[in-house]
VOBAKOL-326740 format. One record per residue (C-alpha): residue in one letter; x, z, y; residue number from 0. Coordinates in Angstrom, 3 decimals, padded with zeros to 6 digits, always signed. Layout:
+------+----------+----------+----------+------+
: resn :        u :        w :        v : resi :
+------+----------+----------+----------+------+
:    A :        X :        Z :        Y :  NUM :
...
+------+----------+----------+----------+------+
% end
This chain:
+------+----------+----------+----------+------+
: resn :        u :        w :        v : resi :
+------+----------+----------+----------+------+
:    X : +076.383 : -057.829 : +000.846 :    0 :
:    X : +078.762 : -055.974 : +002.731 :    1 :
:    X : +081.749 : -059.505 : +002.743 :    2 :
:    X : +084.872 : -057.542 : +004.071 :    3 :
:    X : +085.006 : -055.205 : +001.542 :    4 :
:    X : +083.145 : -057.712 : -001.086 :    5 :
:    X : +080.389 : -055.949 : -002.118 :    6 :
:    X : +077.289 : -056.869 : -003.453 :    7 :
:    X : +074.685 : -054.259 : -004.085 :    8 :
:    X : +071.213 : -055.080 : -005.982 :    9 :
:    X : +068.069 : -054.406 : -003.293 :   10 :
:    X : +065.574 : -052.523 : -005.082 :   11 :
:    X : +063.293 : -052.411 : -002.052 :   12 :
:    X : +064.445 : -048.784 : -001.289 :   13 :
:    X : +067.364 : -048.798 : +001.994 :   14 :
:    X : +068.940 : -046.216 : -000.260 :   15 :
:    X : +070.119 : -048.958 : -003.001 :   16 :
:    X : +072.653 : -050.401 : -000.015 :   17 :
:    X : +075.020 : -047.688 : -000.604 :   18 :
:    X : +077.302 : -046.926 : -003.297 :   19 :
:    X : +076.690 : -042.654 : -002.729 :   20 :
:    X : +076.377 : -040.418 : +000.160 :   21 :
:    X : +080.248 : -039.588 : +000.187 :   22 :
:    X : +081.544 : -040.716 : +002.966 :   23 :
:    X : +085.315 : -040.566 : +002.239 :   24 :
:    X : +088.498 : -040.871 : +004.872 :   25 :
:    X : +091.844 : -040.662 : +005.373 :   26 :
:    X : +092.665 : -037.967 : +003.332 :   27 :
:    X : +090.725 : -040.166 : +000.464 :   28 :
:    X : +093.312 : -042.880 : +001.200 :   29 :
:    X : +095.983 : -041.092 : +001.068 :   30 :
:    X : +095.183 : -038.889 : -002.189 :   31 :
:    X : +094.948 : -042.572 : -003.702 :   32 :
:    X : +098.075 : -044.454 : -002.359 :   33 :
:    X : +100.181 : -041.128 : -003.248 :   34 :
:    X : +098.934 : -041.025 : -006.776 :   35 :
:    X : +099.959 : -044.930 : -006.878 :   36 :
:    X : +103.366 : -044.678 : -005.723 :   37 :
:    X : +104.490 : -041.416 : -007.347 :   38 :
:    X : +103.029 : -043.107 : -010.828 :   39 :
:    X : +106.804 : -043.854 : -012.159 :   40 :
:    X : +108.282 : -040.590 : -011.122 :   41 :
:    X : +104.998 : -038.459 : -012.452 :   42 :
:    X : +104.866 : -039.739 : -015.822 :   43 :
:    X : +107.097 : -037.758 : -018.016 :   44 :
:    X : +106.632 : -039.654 : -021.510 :   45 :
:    X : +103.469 : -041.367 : -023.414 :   46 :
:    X : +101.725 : -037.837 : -023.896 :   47 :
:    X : +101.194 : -036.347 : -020.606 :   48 :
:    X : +098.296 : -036.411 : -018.636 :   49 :
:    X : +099.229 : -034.397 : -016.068 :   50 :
:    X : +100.574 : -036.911 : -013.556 :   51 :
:    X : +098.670 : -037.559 : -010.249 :   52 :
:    X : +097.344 : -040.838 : -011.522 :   53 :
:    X : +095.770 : -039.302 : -014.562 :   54 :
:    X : +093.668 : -036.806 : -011.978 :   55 :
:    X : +092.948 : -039.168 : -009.681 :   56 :
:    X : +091.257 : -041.750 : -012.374 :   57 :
:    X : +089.872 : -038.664 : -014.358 :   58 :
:    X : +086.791 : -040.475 : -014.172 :   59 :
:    X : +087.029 : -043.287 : -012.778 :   60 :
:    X : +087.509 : -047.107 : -013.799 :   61 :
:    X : +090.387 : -049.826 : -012.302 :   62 :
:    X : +088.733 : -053.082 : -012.114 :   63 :
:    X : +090.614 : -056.334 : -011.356 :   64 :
:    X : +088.777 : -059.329 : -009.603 :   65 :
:    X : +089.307 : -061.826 : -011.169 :   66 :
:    X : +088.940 : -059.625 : -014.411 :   67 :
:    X : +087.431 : -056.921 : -015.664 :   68 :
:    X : +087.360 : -052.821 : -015.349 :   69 :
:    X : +089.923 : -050.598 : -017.829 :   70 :
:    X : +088.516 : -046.752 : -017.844 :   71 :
:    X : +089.504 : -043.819 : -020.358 :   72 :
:    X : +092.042 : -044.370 : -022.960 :   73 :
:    X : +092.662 : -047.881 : -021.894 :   74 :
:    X : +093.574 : -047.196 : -018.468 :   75 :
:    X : +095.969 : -044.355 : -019.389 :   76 :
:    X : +097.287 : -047.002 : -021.484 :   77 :
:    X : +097.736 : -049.278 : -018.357 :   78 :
:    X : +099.720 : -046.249 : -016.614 :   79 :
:    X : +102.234 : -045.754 : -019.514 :   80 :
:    X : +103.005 : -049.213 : -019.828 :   81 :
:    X : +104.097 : -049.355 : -016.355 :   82 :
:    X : +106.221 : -046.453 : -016.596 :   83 :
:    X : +107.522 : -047.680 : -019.629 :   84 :
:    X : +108.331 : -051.426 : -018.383 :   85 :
:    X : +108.806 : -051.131 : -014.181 :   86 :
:    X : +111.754 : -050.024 : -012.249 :   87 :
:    X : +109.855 : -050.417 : -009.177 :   88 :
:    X : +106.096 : -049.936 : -008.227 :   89 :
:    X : +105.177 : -049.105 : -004.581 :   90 :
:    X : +101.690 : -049.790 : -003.022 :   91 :
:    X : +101.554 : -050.393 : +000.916 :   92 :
:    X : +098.424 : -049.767 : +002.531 :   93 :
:    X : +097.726 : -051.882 : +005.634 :   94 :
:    X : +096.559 : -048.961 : +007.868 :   95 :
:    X : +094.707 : -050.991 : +010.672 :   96 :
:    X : +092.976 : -052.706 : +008.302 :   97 :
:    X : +090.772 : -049.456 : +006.328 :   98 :
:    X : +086.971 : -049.787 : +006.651 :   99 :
:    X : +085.307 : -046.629 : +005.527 :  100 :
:    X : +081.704 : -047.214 : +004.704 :  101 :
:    X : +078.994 : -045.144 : +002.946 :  102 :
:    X : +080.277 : -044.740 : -000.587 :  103 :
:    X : +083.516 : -046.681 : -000.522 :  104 :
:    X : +086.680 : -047.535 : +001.756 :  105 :
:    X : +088.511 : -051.316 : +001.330 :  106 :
:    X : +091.989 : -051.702 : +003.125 :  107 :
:    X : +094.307 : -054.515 : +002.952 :  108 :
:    X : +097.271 : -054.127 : +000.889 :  109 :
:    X : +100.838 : -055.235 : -000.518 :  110 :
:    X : +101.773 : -054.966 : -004.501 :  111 :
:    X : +105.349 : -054.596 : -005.152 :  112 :
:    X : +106.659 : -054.263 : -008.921 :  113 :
:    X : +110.046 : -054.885 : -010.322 :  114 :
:    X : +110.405 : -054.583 : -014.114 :  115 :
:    X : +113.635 : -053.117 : -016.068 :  116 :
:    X : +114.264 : -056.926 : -017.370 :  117 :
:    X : +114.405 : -058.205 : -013.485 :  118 :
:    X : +110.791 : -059.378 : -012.903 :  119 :
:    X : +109.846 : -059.305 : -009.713 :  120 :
:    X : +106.209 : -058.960 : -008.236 :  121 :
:    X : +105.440 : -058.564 : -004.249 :  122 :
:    X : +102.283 : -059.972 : -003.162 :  123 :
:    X : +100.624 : -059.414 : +000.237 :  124 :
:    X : +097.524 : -060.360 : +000.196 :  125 :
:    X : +095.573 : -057.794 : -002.124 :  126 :
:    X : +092.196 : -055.936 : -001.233 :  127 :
:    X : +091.609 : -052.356 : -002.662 :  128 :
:    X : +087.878 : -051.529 : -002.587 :  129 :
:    X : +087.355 : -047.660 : -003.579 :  130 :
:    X : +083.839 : -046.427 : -004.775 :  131 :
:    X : +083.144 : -042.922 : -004.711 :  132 :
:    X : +080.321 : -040.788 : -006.690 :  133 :
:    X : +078.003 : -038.444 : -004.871 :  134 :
:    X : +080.380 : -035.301 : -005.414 :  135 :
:    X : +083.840 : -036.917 : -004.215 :  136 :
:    X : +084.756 : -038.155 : -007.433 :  137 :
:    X : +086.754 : -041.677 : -007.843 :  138 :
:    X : +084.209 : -043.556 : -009.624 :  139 :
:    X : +086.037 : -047.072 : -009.578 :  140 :
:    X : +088.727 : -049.214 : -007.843 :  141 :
:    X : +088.901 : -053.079 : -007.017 :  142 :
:    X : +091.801 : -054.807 : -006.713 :  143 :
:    X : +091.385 : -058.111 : -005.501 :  144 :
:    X : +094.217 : -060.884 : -005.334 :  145 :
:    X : +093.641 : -064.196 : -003.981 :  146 :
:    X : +096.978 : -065.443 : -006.085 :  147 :
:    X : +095.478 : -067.765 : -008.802 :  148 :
:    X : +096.044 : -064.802 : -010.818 :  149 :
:    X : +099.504 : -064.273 : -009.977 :  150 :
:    X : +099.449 : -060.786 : -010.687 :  151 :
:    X : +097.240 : -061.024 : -014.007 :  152 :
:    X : +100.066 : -063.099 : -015.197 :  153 :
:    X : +102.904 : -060.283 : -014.125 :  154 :
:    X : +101.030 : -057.398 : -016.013 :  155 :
:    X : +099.907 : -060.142 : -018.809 :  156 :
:    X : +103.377 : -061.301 : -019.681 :  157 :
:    X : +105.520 : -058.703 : -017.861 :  158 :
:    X : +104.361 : -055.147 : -018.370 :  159 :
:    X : +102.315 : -055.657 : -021.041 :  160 :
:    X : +104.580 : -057.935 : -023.029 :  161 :
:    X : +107.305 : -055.636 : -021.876 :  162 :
:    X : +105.473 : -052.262 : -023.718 :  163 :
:    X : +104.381 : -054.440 : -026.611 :  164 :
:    X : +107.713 : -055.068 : -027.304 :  165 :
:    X : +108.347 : -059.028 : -025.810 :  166 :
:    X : +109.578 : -058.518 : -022.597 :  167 :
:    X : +109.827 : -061.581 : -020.350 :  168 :
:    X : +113.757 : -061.413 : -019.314 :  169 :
:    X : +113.748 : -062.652 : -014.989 :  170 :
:    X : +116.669 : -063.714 : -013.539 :  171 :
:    X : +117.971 : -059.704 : -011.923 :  172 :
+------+----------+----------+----------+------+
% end
């Protein structure tokens, strides 16, 4: 178990089964990530495109929430238009001093901030991203982890979801 970054791996008795893949990934990893994050509003054009940084960078790849579970394919590009659709506002801050690169993966501290269009607003400090990476460099999945009681399941529950379903929850602006 590797605690900082959360990660459990199963021991098959082979030293190899500690690691998520040989890719050892760094800054420019980090980066690629948090720029594809924060340009998500401005890269999205309209519910068809797929062109937008996000869409490449979770080409094949999985967002997983803990607590919760994993979106991947047309579900996650689901997630991304319904933020475009429903925030005014969504900016990722990567702690810098706190990235740990390890064999497979790199976890950082971070800080969530969302607004919607009806005056929600989200900012939460104390989130872990853990990112897994395949063999060839490829995303394979993300972790975000917040410690809120579910804080931010609620916001993209009721806010951005409800918001693109067509029941937006109206916030004090």
């Amino acid at each position: 178990t590797n605690n900082e970054a959360s990660t459990t791996f199963e021991y098959n008795g082979n030293l190899a089964s500690y690691y998520w893949s040989n890719y050892i990934p760094n800054k420019s990893d980090v980066k690629t990530w948090k720029d594809a994050m924060n340009s998500l509003l401005e890269d999205i054009e309209d519910t068809t495109d797929t062109e937008a940084a996000i869409f490449t960078l979770f080409e094949s790849g999985a967002l997983c929430f803990n607590p919760g579970g994993c979106l991947d394919g047309p579900w996650l590009s689901g997630f991304w238009y319904a933020f475009d659709a429903t925030l005014d506002q969504f900016k990722f801050k990567i702690d810098k001093d706190s990235v740990i690169y390890g064999t497979g993966y790199w976890f950082a501290r971070a800080e969530w901030t969302m607004k919607s269009k009806s005056g929600c607003k989200f900012k939460k400090s104390d989130t872990t991203i853990n990112v897994y990476y395949r063999e060839d460099g490829s995303m394979d999945r993300t972790r975000l982890t917040s410690e809120e009681n579910g804080a931010m399941e609620l916001f993209l529950f009721d806010v951005v979801f409800g918001g693109f379903a067509g029941t937006p929850v109206i916030c004090k602006k």
